[in-house]
N, C-alpha and C positions, 0 to 999 in steps of 0.2 A: 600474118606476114612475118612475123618472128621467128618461124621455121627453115624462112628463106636466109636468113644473116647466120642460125646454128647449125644451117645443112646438117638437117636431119629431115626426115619426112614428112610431107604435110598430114595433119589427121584426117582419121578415115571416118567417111559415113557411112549411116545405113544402107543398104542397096549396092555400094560400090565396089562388094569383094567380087573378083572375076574366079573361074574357076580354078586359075592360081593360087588363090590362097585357102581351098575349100580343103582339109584332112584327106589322101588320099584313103581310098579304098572306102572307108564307112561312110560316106557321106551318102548315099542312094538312101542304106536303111534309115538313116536320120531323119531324112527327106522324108520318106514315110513314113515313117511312125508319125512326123510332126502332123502331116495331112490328114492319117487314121485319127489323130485327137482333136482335129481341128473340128472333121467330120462330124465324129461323135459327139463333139460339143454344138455343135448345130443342131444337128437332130434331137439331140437333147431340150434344147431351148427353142427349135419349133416346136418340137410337142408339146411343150410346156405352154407355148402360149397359146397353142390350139384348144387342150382340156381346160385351161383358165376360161378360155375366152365359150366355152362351150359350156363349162359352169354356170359363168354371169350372166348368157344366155338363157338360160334353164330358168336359173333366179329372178332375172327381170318378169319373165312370160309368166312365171308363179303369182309374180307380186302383181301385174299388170289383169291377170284375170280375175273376171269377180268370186268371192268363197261362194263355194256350192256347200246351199246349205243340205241340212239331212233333211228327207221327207220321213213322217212320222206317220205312222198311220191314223188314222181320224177314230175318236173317240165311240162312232159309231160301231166302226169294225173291228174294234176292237174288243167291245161289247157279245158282236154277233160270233165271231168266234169261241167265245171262253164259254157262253151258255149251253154248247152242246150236248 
């Protein structure tokens, strides 16, 4: 309310510049560049949490299955082979 007794202007917030106060002319490409990085910063960090989450997936199904052990051949066959 102190702005009202030194008439000068009230301060400004976020959201409230009208297209009056936007840079004439460049303002478009700004606009899109901002959007292009916004973009790219999304997709970046969905796919991020897509591979993450597809790793841990991976990981868990490894640890959750039982070890397959080796099958060995049996002492017999392995006998009957080498006597040829």
């Amino acid at each position: 309310a102190g702005w009202l007794l030194l008439g000068t202007a009230p301060p400004r917030r976020w959201g409230s510049c009208s297209a009056s106060c936007l840079p004439p002319g460049g303002s478009r490409g700004a606009e899109g560049a901002q959007i292009a990085v916004a973009l790219v910063l999304c997709l970046a960090v969905a796919f991020g949490v897509f591979f993450l989450g597809r790793h841990l997936l991976l990981q868990a199904e490894s640890l959750a299955a039982p070890p397959a052990r080796e099958r060995r051949p049996s002492r017999e066959a392995e006998g009957s082979t080498g006597g040829v």
